[in-house]
C-alpha positions, 0 to 999 in steps of 0.5 A, spaced: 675 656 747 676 661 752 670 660 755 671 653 756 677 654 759 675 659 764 670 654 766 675 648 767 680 652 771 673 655 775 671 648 777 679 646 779 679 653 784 672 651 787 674 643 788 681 645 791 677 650 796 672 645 798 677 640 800 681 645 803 674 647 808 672 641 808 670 640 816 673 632 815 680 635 814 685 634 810 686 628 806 679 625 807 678 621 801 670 618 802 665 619 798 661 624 800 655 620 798 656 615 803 654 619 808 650 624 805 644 626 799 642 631 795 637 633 798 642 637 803 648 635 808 644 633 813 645 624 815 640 619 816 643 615 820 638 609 817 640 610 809 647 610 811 652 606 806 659 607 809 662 602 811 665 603 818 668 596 818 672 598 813 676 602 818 681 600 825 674 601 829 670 596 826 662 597 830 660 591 833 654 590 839 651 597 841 656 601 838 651 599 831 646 603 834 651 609 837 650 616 833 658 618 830 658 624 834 658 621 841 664 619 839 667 623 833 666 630 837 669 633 832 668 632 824 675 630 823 674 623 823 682 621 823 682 624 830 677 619 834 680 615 839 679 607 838 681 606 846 676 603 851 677 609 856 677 614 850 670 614 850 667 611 857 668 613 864 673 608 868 668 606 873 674 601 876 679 608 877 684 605 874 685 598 877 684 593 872 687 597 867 685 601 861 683 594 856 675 593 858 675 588 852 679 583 859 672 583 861 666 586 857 664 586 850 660 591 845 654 587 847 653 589 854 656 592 860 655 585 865 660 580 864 657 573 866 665 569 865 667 573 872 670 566 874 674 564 867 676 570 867 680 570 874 683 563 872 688 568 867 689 572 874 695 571 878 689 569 882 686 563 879 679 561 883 679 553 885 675 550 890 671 553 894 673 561 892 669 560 886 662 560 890 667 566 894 663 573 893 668 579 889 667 582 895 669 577 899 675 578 897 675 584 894 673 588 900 676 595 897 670 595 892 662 595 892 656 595 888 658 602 887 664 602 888 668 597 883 675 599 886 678 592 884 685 593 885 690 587 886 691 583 892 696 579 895 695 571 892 697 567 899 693 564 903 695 569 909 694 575 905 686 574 906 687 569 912 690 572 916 684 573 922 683 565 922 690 563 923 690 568 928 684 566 932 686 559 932 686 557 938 686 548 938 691 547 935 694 556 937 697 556 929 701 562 931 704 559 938 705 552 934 708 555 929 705 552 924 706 554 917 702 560 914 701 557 907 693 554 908 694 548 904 699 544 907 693 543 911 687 545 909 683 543 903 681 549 898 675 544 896 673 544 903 666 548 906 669 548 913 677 548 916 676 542 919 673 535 919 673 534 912 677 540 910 684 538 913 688 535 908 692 530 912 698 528 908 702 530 913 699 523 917 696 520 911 689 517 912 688 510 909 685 503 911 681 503 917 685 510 919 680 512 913 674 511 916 674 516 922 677 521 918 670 525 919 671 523 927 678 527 928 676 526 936 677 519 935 684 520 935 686 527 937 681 527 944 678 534 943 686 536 942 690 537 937 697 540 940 700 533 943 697 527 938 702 522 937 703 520 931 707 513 933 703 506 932 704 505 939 702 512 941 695 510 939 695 502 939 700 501 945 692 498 949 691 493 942 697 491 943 698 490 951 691 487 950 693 482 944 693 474 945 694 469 940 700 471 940 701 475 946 705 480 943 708 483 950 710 477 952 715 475 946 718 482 945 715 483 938 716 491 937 711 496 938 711 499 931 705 496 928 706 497 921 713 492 921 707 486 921 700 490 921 697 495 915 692 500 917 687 495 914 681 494 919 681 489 925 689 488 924 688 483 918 692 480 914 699 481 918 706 479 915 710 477 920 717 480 917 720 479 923 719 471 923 726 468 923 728 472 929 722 466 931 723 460 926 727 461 920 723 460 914 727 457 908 725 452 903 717 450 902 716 454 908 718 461 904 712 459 899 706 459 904 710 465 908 704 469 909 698 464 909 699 464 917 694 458 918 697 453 915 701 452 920 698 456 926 691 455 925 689 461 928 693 459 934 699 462 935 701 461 941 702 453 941 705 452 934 710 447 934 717 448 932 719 441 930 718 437 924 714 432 926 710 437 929 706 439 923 709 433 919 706 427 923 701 426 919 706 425 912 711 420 917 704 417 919 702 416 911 708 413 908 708 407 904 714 407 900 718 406 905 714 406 910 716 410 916 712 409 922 714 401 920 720 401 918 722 405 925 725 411 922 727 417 925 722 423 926 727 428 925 725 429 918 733 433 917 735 427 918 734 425 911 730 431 908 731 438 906 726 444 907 726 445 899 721 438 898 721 431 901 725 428 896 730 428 893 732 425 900 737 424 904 737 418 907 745 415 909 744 407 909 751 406 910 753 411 916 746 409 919 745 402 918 748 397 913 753 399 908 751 399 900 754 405 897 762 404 900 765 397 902 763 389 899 757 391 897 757 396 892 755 395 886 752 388 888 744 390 888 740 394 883 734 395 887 732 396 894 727 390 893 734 385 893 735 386 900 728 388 902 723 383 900 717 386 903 716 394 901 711 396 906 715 394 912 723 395 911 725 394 918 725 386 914 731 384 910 735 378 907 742 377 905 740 369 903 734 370 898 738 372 892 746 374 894 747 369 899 746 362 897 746 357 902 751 351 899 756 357 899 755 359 906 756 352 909 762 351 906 765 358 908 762 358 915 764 350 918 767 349 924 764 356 926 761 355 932 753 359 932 753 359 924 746 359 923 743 360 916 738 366 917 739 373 915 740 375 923 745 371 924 749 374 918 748 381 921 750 379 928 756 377 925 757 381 919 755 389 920 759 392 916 758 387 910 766 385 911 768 379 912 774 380 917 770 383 922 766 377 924 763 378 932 762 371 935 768 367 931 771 361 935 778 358 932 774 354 925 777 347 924 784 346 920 
């Protein structure tokens, strides 16, 4: 019994001491069979069972194949660094920055998503400074030397040189603005032509067309181009003839009638009132110019019957041109459509609405027999028989019994304003 004592405290002491001098340090809790055999202390990285993953460090890529001693310089396992830079020499010297997992992975050293990873920058690459070599820009750095320290993120901060040497138009006499942009496409292989952003002067229509031409407007000089209408359209405008824009003072700037659409067309002519006002049935064809005009606006007539002869000529009901109404259409219609009209029978011709004759007809045919002519008329068809008006009229000198005679006596419709009376007989 006191033998197996002895033996049971012997082997306390010797565990005690081993984890005392242990070379993994105090409080390394691992199977030594994970990592070592029976066979002596020695690893085979090959038949090596500890699960490094199960640690903060997890080995990934090439690190798999790294001996532990590259990173644990010392047996103490706990005093190993996880940090890129713990291990690796900062080939960059600090100016990108201690996390090279921004930029590398455990499979290799090169990066292939240079370009993704620079859209998390403060510098995100669009445009043509995505074909941009690194040390293009990054002119402190080279293939030996990978100083990529931060740089300015305005236009000018690199551009500084162009804008300086620029000489048509001089951007620094010119005070033009230091931020590309505002003028420059990003998108652009050159600064010019194609790679000026024109929203200051947008390019549209035919303006469109020439905008690779830049000559066409600025003469081989950008300083003094006008950016007027006029300034640049005052000869088609001189040179116009139907209508003949001069001459009745209609304003130079273009775009009151014009768009920048090719050869001018389609106008609106927005000013037309100052000219003809255009109200009623007139509004609605407003823009369809040639149905007054007739491509020629030089002769349009500014009178009804002008443009409206041919509907004077074609009526039938009444007839117009036959029954000798007047060709001033206002006379009895309005610009909104030809009827309702207006047409004042009794101011101008024969009172129907007002006086004796009111109510006493039902339709215009009752004194009107002949509907294709109403320049004809009778009072003795149906209102007017003859008995009746022989005996009013004896001793009426020049009585005659005809629609005439009852007008020439009876123009107003009454019959105590007779022309022509003599004394009747008692």
């Amino acid at each position: 019994m006191r033998k197996l004592s002895s033996l049971i405290l012997s082997l306390v002491f010797s565990v005690s001491l081993f984890s005392q001098s242990s070379p993994h340090g105090v409080g390394f809790e691992v199977n030594c069979m994970d990592c070592h055999s029976t066979s002596g202390w020695t690893i085979d990285i090959k038949n090596l069972s500890f699960n490094h993953n199960t640690t903060k460090f997890a080995l990934l890529g090439q690190h798999q194949s790294v001996n532990c001693k590259l990173c644990h310089k010392s047996l103490e396992f706990s005093k190993a660094e996880s940090e890129c830079v713990s291990c690796h020499t900062d080939m960059h010297n600090q100016t990108v920055g201690d996390d090279c997992a921004r930029c590398h992975t455990p499979n290799t050293w090169v990066v292939n998503n240079i370009t993704e990873i620079h859209q998390k920058s403060r510098f995100p690459l669009v445009g043509r400074h995505m074909a941009a070599d690194c040390f293009d820009c990054h002119t402190n750095a080279s293939p030996s030397l990978l100083n990529f320290g931060p740089l300015g993120v305005n236009c000018i901060d690199c551009h500084q040189k162009d804008y300086d040497a620029t000489t048509n138009p001089n951007h620094s006499a010119g005070g033009y603005s230091t931020n590309c942009v505002e003028c420059h496409n990003m998108t652009a292989n050159s600064w010019s032509g194609a790679g000026i952003n024109h929203d200051f002067f947008p390019l549209t229509g035919a303006h469109a067309t020439i905008s690779n031409n830049c000559f066409s407007c600025h003469q081989g000089s950008y300083v003094n181009t006008p950016n007027t209408c006029a300034g640049c359209h005052m000869p088609n405008y001189n040179a116009s003839t139907n209508p003949n824009h001069a001459a009745i003072n209609i304003p130079t700037d273009c775009s009151t009638c014009h768009t920048t659409n090719p050869n001018w067309v389609p106008a609106t002519f927005a000013i037309h009132n100052n000219y003809y006002l255009l109200a009623g049935a007139h509004v609605a064809i407003a823009n369809n110019c040639v149905d007054c005009h007739n491509g020629n606006y030089v002769t349009t007539p500014n009178t009804c019957v002008g443009c409206h002869q041919a509907n004077y000529n074609q009526t039938t009901n009444p007839p117009h041109s036959a029954s000798q109404f007047p060709i001033t259409c206002t006379d009895c219609h309005t610009q909104t459509a030809w009827s309702p009209a207006n047409w004042n029978h009794d101011s101008q011709y024969f009172p129907i609405y007002s006086g004796k004759h009111k109510n006493e007809w039902n339709a215009c045919t009752d004194c009107h027999p002949n509907s294709t002519n109403y320049a004809v008329f009778t009072c003795t068809t149906s209102c007017h028989p003859q008995s009746s008006m022989n005996n009013e009229h004896q001793g009426i000198t020049g009585y005659s019994y005809t629609s005439s005679a009852c007008y020439n006596c009876h123009p107003t419709g009454s019959g105590d304003k007779m022309m022509n009376r003599i004394d009747r007989k008692e």
